[in-house]
C-alpha positions as CSV (number, residue, x, y, z in Angstrom):
1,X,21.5,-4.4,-14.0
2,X,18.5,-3.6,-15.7
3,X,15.7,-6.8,-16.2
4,X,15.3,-7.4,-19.7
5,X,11.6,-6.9,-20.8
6,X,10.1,-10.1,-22.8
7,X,6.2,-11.1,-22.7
8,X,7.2,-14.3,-22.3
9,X,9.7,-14.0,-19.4
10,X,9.0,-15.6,-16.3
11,X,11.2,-13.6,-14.2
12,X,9.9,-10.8,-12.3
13,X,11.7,-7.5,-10.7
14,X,12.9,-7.8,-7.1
15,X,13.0,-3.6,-7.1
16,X,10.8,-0.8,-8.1
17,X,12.6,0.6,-10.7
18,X,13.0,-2.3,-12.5
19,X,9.7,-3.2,-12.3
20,X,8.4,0.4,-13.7
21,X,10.9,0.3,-16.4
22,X,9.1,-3.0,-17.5
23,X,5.8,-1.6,-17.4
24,X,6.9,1.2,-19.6
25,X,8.5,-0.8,-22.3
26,X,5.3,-3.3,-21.5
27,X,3.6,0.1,-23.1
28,X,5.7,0.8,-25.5
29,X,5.4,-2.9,-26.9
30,X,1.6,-3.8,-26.8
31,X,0.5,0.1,-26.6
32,X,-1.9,2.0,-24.4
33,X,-5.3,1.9,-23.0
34,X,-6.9,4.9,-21.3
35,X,-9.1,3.0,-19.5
36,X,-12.7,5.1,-19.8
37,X,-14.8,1.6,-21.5
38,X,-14.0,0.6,-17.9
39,X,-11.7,-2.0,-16.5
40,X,-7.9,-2.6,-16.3
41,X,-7.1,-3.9,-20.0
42,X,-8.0,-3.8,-23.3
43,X,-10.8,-6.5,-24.9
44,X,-9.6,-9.4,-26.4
45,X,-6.3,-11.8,-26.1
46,X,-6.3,-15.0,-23.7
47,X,-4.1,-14.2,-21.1
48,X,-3.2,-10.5,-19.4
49,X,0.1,-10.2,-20.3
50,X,-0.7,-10.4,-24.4
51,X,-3.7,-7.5,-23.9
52,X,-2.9,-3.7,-24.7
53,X,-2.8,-2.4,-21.1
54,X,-4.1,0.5,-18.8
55,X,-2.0,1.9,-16.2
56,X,-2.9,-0.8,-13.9
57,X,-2.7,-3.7,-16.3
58,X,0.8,-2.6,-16.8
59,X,1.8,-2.4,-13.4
60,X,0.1,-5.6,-12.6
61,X,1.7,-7.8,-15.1
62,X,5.0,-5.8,-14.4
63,X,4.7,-7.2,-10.8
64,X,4.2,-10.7,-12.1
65,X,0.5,-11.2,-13.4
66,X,-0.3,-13.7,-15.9
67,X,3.8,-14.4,-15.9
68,X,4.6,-16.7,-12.2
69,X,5.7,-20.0,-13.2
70,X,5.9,-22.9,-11.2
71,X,9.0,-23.7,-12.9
72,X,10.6,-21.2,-10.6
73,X,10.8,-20.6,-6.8
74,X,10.1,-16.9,-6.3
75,X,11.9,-14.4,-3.5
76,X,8.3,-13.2,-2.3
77,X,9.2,-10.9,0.3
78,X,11.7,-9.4,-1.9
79,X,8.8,-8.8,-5.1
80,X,5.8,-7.2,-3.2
81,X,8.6,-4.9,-1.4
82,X,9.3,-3.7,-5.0
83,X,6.1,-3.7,-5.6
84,X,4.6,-1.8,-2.8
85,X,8.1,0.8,-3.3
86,X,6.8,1.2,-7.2
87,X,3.2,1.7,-6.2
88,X,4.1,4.4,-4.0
89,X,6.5,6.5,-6.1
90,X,4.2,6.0,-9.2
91,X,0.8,7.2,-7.5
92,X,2.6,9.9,-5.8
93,X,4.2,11.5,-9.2
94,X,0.9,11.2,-10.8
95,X,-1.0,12.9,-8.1
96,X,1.4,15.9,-8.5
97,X,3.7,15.3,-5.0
98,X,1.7,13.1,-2.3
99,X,-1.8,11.1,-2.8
100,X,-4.7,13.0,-1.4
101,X,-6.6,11.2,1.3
102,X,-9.7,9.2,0.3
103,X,-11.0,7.6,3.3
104,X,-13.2,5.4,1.9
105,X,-10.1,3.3,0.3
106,X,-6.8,2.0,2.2
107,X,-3.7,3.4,0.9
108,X,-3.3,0.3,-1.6
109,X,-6.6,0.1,-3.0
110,X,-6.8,4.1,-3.9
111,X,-2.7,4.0,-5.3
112,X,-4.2,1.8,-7.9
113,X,-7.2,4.0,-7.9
114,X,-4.6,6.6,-8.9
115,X,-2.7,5.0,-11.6
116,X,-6.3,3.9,-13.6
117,X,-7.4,8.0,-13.4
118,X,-4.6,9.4,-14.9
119,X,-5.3,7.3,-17.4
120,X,-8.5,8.1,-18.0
121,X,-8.5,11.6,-17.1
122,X,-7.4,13.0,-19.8
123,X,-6.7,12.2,-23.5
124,X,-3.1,10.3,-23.3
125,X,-0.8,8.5,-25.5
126,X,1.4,5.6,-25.6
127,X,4.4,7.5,-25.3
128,X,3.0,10.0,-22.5
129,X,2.6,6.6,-20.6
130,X,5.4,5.1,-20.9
131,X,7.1,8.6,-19.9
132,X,5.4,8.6,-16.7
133,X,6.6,4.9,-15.5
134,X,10.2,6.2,-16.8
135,X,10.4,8.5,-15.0
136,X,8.8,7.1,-11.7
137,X,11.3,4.6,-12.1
138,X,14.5,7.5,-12.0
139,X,12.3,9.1,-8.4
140,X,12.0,5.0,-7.4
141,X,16.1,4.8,-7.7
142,X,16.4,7.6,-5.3
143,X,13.2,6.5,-3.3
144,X,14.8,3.1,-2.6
145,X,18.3,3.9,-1.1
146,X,15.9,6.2,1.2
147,X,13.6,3.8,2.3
148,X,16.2,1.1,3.5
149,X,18.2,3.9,5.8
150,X,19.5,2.8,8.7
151,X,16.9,3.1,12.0
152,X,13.5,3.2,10.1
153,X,10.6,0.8,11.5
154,X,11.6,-3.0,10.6
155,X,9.5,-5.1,8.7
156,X,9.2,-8.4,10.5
157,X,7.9,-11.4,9.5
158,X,4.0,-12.9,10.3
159,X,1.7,-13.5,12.2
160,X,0.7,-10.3,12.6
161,X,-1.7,-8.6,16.3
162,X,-4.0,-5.4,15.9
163,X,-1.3,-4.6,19.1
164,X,1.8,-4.4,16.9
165,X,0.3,-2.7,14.0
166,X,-0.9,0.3,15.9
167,X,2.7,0.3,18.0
168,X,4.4,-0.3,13.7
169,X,2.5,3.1,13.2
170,X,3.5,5.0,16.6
171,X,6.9,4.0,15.4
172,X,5.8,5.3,11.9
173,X,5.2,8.8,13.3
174,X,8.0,9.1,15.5
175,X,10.5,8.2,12.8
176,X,9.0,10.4,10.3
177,X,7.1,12.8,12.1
178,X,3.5,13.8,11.8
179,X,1.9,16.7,9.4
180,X,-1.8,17.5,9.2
181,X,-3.6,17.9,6.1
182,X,-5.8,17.0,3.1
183,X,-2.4,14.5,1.5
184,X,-0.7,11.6,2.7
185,X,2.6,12.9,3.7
186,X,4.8,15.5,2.9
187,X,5.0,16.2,-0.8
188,X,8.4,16.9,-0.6
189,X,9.3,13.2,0.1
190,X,8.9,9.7,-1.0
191,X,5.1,8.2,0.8
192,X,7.3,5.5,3.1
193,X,9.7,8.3,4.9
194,X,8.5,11.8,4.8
195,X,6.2,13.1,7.6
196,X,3.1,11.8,7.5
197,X,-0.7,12.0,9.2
198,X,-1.6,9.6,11.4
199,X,-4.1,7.9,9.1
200,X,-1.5,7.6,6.8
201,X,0.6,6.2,9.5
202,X,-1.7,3.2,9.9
203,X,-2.2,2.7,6.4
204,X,1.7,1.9,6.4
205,X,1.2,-0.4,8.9
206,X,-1.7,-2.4,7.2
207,X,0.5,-2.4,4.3
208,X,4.0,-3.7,5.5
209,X,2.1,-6.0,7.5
210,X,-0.4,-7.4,5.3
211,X,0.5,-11.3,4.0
212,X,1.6,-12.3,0.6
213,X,0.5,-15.0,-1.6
214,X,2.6,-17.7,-0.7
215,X,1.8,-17.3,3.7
216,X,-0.9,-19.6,5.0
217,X,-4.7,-19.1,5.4
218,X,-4.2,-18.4,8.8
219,X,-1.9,-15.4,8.4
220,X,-4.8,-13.9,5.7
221,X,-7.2,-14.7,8.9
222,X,-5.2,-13.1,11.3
223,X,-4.4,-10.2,9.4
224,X,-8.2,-9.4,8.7
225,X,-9.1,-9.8,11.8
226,X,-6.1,-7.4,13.7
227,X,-6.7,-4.9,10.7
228,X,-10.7,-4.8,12.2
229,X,-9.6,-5.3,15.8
230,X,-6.9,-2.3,15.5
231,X,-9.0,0.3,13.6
232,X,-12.4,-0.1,15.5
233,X,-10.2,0.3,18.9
234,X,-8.4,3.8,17.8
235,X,-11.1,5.0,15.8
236,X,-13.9,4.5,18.8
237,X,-10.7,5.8,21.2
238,X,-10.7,8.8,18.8
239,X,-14.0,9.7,18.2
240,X,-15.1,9.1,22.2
241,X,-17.8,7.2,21.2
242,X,-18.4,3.7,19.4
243,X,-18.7,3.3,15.9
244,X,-21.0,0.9,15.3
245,X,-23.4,-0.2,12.1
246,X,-26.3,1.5,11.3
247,X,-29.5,-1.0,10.1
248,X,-28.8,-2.2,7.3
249,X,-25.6,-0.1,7.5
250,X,-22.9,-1.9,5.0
251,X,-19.3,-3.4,6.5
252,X,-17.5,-1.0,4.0
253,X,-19.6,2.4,5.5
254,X,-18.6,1.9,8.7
255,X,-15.0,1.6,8.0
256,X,-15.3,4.6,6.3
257,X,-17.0,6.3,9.1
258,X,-13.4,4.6,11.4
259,X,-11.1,5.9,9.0
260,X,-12.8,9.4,8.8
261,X,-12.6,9.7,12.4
262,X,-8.6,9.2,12.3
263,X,-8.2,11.4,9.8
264,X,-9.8,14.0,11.5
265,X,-8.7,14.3,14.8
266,X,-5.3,13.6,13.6
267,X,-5.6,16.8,11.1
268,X,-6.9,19.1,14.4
269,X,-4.8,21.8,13.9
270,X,-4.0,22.2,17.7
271,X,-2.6,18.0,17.6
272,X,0.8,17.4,18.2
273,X,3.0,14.6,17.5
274,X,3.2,13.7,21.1
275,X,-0.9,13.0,21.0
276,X,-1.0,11.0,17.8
277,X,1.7,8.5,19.3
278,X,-0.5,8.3,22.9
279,X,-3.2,7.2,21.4
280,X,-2.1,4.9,18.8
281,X,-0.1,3.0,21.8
282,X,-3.0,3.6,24.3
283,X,-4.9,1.8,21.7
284,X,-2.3,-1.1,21.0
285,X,-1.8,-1.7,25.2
286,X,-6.0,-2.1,25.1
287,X,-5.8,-4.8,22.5
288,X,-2.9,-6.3,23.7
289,X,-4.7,-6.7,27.1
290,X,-8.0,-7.6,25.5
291,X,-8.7,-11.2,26.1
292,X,-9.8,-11.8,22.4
293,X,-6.2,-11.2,20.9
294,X,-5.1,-14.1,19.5
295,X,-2.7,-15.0,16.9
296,X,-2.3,-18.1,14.6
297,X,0.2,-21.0,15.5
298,X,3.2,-20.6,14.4
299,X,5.2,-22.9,11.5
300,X,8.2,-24.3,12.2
301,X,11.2,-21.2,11.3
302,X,9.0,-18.6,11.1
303,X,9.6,-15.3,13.5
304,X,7.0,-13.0,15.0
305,X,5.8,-10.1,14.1
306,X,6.3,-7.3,16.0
C-alpha cells in the first residue's frame, strides 16, 4: 500500500518507491526549485519540510528530514535500506543508465551530487520533476524484488573491520561480476546487482556497511577508521607504491589520488575478474593480520559484521 503524502506526517517509507512517490507529490504540493542560487531548498520557511524543494530537498525530507518524531520508535535499518535503494535508482535514471565515476566523491555523496544537477542543468518544471521521481519509483518496484534475490552478499549488522569490507566487495564482484569502464556498473541493471568495476565494488561496501543514526559513537569511529584502513591498504597494493600526503597536501586529495588508483587498474583492459577479487582479499588478509585492527566492544544483542 501506497504511504499517504501529508507535510505533517511523521511516518516515513520503509521502501524506495514509496519514498520517491512522496517526494514527487512533495513537488507537486510545495513546487520546484532548480537549485542554480545554490543550496538544497528554497529561501524562506522555518523548517525543511514547509520550503519549496530541489531534488535533494525532496529526497531528503522524503527520507525523514525535518519529519522524525520522538513520538515514534523508527525501523532504522529498514528506512536507510529504502533510502540507499531510492538513491540508486533515482541517480542512475537521471544520469541516462549507470552514474559516471567521479573519484573525488564516494558513491553516496556524488548520487546526491546527481539529483541537485539535473536540477540545475537545465531549465525544469514542477511537473518534469515530479515525473522523474514517478517514474524512478515504477524502475525502484522492479529494482527492489532484484536486489533482495536469493544468494546476493548479506548485510550484517555492526561493528564493521577494513578486513570484511574489502572481502563484502570481493563478494560484490563475484556475485555480480566485474566490467571496466568510465560508469558504475552496467547500464542495463539496477547500481546494487549488475556487473560492476571494482571501485564501484567498494563503494558498495562503504555503503551497506556504513552506521546509521541511531548506532553508537563507536560504530561511527570504527567505520571511519576501517573505511581509511581498507582504501589506503588496496589502493597502495594497487598502485605498487604508497600514497602518502604531499606538504600541505589536504586529507580529501589524497583520497582522491586512492580512489583514482582503483579505478584505474581496475579499468586495465587486460584485468580480469579473477585479479580484482585477489587483490581485494590479498588486501583484507593484510589488515586482518595487521596488529592495528581493532574493532569497538560489542553491546549486549548485537551481531558482527562480517
Amino acid at each position: 500500500m501506497t504511504l499517504r503524502y501529508s507535510t505533517e506526517s511523521t511516518l516515513l517509507p520503509t521502501n524506495a518507491p514509496d519514498l520517491l512517490d512522496w517526494a514527487a507529490a512533495h513537488i507537486e504540493n510545495r513546487g520546484f526549485y532548480d537549485g542554480r542560487e545554490g543550496g538544497l531548498f528554497a529561501k524562506g520557511g522555518t523548517t525543511t519540510r514547509f520550503l519549496v524543494p530541489s531534488m535533494v530537498g525532496a529526497f531528503n525530507v522524503a527520507a525523514g528530514d525535518g519529519r522524525r518524531s520522538t513520538a515514534r520508535t523508527y525501523d532504522y535499518p529498514a528506512l536507510y535500506s529504502a533510502e540507499r535503494l531510492a538513491l540508486d535508482v533515482l541517480s542512475d535514471f537521471l544520469a541516462g543508465g549507470a552514474m559516471p565515476h567521479d573519484p573525488r566523491f564516494e558513491d553516496e555523496n556524488h548520487r546526491r551530487f546527481i539529483l541537485q544537477d539535473w536540477g540545475r542543468r537545465e531549465v525544469r518544471t514542477r511537473d518534469e520533476a515530479a515525473a522523474a521521481f514517478r517514474h524512478a519509483a515504477r524502475l525502484a518496484e522492479r529494482a527492489q524484488s532484484t536486489a533482495t534475490r536469493p544468494g546476493r552478499p548479506p548485510r550484517p549488522p555492526h561493528p564493521v573491520t577494513a578486513s570484511g569490507l574489502l572481502e563484502w566487495a570481493a563478494a560484490q564482484l563475484t556475485d555480480v561480476t566485474m566490467r571496466p569502464g568510465g560508469l558504475t556498473h552496467d547500464p542495463d541493471g539496477f547500481a546494487d546487482t549488475a556487473p560492476c568495476t571494482l571501485l564501484h565494488a567498494v563503494d558498495r561496501a562503504l555503503r551497506i556497511a556504513q552506521p546509521i543514526p541511531a548506532d553508537s559513537h563507536l560504530h561511527f569511529r570504527a567505520f571511519h577508521q576501517a573505511r581509511d584502513r581498507a582504501l589506503q591498504e588496496l589502493s597502495d597494493r594497487l598502485a605498487g607504491e604508497d600514497i602518502t600526503a604531499g606538504p600541505d597536501e589536504p586529507a580529501y586529495e589524497v583520497a582522491r589520488r586512492r580512489r583514482e588508483a582503483i579505478l584505474t587498474w581496475g579499468n586495465h583492459p587486460d584485468r580480469t575478474e579473477g585479479e580484482a577479487v585477489e587483490a581485494l582479499r590479498a588486501a583484507a588478509l593484510a589488515v586482518a593480520e595487521a596488529a592495528d585492527e581493532t574493532e569497538p566492544e560489542q553491546q549486549p544483542g548485537e551481531g558482527v559484521l562480517f
